[in-house]
VOGU-3710 file (C-alpha; in Angstrom, 3 decimals, decimal comma):
1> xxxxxxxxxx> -51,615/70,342/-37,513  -47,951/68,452/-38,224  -48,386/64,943/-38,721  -47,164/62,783/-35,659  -43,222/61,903/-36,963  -42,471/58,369/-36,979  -40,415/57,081/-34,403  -36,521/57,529/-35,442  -34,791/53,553/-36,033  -32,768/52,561/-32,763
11> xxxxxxxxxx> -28,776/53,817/-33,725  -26,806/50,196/-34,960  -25,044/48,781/-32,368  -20,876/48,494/-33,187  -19,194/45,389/-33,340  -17,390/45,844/-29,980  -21,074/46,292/-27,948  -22,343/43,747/-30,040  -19,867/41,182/-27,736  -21,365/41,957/-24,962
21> xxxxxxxxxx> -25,451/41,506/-25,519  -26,622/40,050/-22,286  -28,048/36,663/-22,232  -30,439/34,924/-19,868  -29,367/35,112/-16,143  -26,962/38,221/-17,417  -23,730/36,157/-18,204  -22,161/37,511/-21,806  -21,866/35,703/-24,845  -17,692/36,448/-23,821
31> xxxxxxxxxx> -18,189/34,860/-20,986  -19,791/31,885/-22,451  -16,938/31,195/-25,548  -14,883/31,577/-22,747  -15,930/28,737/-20,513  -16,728/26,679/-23,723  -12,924/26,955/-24,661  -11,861/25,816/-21,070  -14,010/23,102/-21,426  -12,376/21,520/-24,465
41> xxxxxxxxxx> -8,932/22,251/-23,682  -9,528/20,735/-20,202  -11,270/17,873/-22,309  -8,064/17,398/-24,487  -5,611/17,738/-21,363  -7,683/14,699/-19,361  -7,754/12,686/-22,664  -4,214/12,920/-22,755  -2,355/9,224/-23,089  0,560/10,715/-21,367
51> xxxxxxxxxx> -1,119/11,959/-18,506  -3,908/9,268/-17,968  -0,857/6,624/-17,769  0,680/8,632/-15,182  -2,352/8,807/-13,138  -3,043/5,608/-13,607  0,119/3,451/-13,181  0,052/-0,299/-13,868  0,336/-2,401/-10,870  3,007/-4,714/-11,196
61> xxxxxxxxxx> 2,401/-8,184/-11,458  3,525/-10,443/-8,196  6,273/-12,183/-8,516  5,832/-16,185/-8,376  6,744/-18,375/-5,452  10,228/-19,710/-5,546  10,547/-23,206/-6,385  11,438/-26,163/-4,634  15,324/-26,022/-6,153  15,513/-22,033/-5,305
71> xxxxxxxxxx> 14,433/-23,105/-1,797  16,902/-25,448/-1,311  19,541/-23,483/-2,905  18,800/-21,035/-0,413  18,727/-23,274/2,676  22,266/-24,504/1,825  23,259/-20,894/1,131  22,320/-20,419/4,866  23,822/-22,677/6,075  27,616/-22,653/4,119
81> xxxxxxxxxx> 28,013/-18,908/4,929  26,434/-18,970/8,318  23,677/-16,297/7,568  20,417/-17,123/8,738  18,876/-13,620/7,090  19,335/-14,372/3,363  17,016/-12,644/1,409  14,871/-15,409/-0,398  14,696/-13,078/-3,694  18,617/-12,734/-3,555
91> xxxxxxxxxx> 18,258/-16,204/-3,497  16,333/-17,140/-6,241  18,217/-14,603/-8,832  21,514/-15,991/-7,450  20,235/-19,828/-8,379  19,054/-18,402/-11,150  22,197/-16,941/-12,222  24,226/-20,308/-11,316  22,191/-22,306/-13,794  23,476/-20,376/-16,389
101> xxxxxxxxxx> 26,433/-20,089/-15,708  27,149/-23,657/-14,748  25,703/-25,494/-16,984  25,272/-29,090/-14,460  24,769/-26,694/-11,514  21,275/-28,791/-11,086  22,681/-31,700/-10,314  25,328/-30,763/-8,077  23,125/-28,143/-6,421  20,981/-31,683/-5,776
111> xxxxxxxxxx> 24,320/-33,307/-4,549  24,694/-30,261/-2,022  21,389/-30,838/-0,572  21,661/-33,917/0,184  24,814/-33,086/2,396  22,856/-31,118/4,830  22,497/-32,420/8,876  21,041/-30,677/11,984  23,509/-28,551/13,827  26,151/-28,775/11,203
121> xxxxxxxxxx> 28,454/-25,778/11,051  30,082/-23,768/7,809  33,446/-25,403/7,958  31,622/-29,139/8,275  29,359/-28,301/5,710  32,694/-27,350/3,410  34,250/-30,736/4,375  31,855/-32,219/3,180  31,387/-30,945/-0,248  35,097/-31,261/-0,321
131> xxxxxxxxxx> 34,970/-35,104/0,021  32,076/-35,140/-2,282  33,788/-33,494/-4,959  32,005/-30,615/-5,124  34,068/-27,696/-3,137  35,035/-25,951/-6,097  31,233/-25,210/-6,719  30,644/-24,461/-3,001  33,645/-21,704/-2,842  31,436/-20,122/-5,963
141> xxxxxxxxxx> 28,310/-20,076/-4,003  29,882/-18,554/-0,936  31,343/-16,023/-3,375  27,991/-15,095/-5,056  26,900/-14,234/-1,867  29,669/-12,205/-0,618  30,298/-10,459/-3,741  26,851/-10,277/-5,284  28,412/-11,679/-8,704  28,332/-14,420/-10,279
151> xxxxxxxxxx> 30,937/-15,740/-12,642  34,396/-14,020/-14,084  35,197/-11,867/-16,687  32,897/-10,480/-19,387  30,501/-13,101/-18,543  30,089/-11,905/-14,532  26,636/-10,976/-13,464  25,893/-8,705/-11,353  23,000/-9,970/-9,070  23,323/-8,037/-5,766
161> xxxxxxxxxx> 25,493/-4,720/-4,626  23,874/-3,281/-1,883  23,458/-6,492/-0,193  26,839/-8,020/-0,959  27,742/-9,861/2,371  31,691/-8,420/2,176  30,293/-5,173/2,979  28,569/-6,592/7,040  31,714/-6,625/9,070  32,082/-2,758/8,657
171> xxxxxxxxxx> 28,871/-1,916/8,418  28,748/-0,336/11,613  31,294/2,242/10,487  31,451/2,208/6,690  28,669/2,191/4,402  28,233/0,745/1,039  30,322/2,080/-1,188  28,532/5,179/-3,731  25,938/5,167/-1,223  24,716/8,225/0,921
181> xxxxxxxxxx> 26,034/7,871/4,608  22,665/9,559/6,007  20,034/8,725/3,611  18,508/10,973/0,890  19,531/15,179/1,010  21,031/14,359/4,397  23,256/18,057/3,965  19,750/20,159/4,428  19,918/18,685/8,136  21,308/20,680/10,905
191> xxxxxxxxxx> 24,858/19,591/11,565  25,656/17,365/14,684  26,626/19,621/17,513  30,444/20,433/17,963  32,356/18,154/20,888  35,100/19,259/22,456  37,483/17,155/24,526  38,298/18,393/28,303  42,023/19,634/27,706  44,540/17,235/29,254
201> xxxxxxxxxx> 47,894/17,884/31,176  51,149/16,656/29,915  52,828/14,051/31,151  56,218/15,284/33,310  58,819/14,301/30,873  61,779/12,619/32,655  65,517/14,662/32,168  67,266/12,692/29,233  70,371/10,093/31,065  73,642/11,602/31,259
211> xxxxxxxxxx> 75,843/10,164/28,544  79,753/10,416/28,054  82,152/9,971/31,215  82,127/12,357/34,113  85,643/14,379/34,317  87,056/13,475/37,765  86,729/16,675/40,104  90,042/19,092/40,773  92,253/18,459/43,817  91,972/21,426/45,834
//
């Protein structure tokens, strides 16, 4: 009788079947570096500086209440150009932008105040400062506000474009200039439909006077 032969080893698995021994639940060990890679580089994109700040934006601090001088600044403002819809931030950089350029603009903007009565109109109100003293600083407020600058030369600021009050008495036909007409892309919108006037008849145009002298008619 042969001897029972021993059982021949189990062949060596290659390198490339070796990557692909099942594990528990039958994922791969492929499978498994794969998701652990995603994991860190999604890991590394969240941790990001760049991107957590622009997730995350700051929210911007609120902007303190105007004081008592900006206030009044803006009431006289009101009242010397006749606008009753002054924007109180306007306001408050304009002020702001007087002080430094006038250096005793505090104590004539005081002097202003104080010239102030019910009912009185723009041209009073300029009167006024004129007999006080003070029109030459008045004329520069009223200009701030209609040209959204402040000062001349090199030293202007530049407080307010959009909202310059020279640009209202067109505003119903003109916009601001360097400004879009219809608001943001307004050229992907369909274009306003085409009107055509009803044609209309000439006048009759009269015959043109006779000029010269008329040659007296032949004796028959």
């Amino acid at each position: 009788m042969r001897p029972p032969s021993s059982p021949s080893p189990a062949p060596e698995q290659s390198s490339a079947t070796a990557g692909k021994v099942k594990l528990t639940g039958g994922i791969s060990r492929r499978h498994v570096l794969i998701g652990l890679a995603a994991l860190v580089a999604e890991a590394g994109f969240w941790s990001n500086p760049l991107f957590s700040n622009a997730q995350t934006p700051a929210v911007p601090a609120a902007a303190p209440p105007p004081s008592p001088e900006a206030l009044a600044f803006l009431n006289f403002s009101k009242r010397i150009t006749g606008h009753a819809d002054l924007k109180t931030d306007t306001g408050v950089r304009i002020e702001a932008a007087m002080r430094k350029t006038y250096p005793d603009f505090a104590a004539q903007s005081a002097r202003l105040g104080a010239l102030l009565q019910d009912g009185q109109e723009p041209k009073a109100l300029l009167a006024a400062a004129t007999d006080a003293g003070l029109r030459d600083l008045t004329l520069a407020i009223v200009a701030a506000w209609y040209t959204g600058t402040i000062g001349k030369g090199k030293q202007a600021v530049v407080v307010s474009y959009a909202e310059a009050l020279m640009y209202r008495p067109v505003s119903d036909g003109q916009t601001v200039p360097t400004y879009c007409n219809y608001g943001p892309v307004w050229w992907t919108k369909a274009p306003p439909a085409i009107r055509v006037s009803a044609p209309v008849a000439p006048a009759p145009v009269p015959a043109p006077p006779t000029t010269g002298t008329p040659e007296p008619k032949a004796k028959t």
